[in-house]
C-alpha positions in Angstrom: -99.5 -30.7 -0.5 -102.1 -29.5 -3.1 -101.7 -28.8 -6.2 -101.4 -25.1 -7.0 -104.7 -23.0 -7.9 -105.5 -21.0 -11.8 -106.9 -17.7 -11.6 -110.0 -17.3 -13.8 -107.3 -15.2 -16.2 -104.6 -17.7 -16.0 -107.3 -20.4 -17.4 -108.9 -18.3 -20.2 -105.2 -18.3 -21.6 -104.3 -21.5 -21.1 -107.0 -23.0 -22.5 -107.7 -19.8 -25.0 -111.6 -19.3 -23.9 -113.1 -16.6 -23.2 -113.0 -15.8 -19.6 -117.1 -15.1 -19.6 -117.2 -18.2 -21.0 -115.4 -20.1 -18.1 -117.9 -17.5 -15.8 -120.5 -18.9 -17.3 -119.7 -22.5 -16.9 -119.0 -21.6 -13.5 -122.2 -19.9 -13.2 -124.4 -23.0 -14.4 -122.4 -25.3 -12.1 -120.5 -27.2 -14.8 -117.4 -26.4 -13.1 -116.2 -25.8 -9.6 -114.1 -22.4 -8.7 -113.9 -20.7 -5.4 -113.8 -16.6 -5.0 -110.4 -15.9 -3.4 -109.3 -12.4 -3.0 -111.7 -11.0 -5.7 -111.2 -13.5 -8.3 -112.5 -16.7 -9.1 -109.4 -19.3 -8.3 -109.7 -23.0 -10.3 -108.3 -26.0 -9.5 -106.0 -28.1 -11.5 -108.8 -31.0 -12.1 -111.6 -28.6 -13.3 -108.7 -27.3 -16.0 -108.7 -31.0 -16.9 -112.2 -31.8 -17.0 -113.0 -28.4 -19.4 -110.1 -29.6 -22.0 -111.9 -33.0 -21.8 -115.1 -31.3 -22.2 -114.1 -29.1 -24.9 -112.2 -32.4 -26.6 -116.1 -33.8 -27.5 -117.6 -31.3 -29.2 -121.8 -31.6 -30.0 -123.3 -32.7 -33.3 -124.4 -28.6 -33.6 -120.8 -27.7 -33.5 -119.3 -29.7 -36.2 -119.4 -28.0 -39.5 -121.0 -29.3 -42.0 -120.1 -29.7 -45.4 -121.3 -26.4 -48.0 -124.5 -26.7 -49.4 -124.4 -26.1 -53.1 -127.6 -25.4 -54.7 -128.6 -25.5 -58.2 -128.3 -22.4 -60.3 -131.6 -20.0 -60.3 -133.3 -19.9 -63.5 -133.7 -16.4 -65.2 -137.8 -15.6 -66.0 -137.8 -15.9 -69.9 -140.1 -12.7 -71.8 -143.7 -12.1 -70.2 -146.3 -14.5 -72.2 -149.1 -13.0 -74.1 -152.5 -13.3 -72.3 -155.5 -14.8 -74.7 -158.8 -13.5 -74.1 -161.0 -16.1 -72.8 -163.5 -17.8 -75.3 -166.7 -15.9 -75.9 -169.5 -17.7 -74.8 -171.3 -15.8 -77.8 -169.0 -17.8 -80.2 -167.9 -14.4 -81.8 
């Protein structure tokens, strides 16, 4: 007997995605689904193999630590500007 079919809703909560999400994955071929009586209808072992999926996340997921930078220094009073040297020696 086989096991018993998830509607594309019944995933999105069990697994607490997004149901465009699962779409999509369905969309790129990532995962199998078949369209039963309007709806997309998943199988047990595609539920498994998006939890194991999800379980590996890619380096561009993981946070990474806070980058602290160096307090920005405050422009001190405008210089005075020197005229340049006469060539006339005046």
């Amino acid at each position: 007997m086989p096991l018993p079919t998830k509607t594309l809703r019944e995933v999105a909560a069990e697994l607490g995605m997004p149901e465009a999400e699962i779409r999509a994955m369905i969309d790129m071929g990532k995962i199998r689904a078949v369209f039963k009586k309007g709806t997309h209808v998943i199988a047990p072992d595609e539920i498994i193999k998006i939890k194991r999926q999800r379980k590996t996340l890619p380096e561009s997921a993981v946070k990474s630590p806070p980058v602290v930078s160096a307090p920005i220094a405050k422009p001190g009073p405008p210089k005075k500007k020197t005229p340049p040297p006469s060539m006339f020696g005046t």
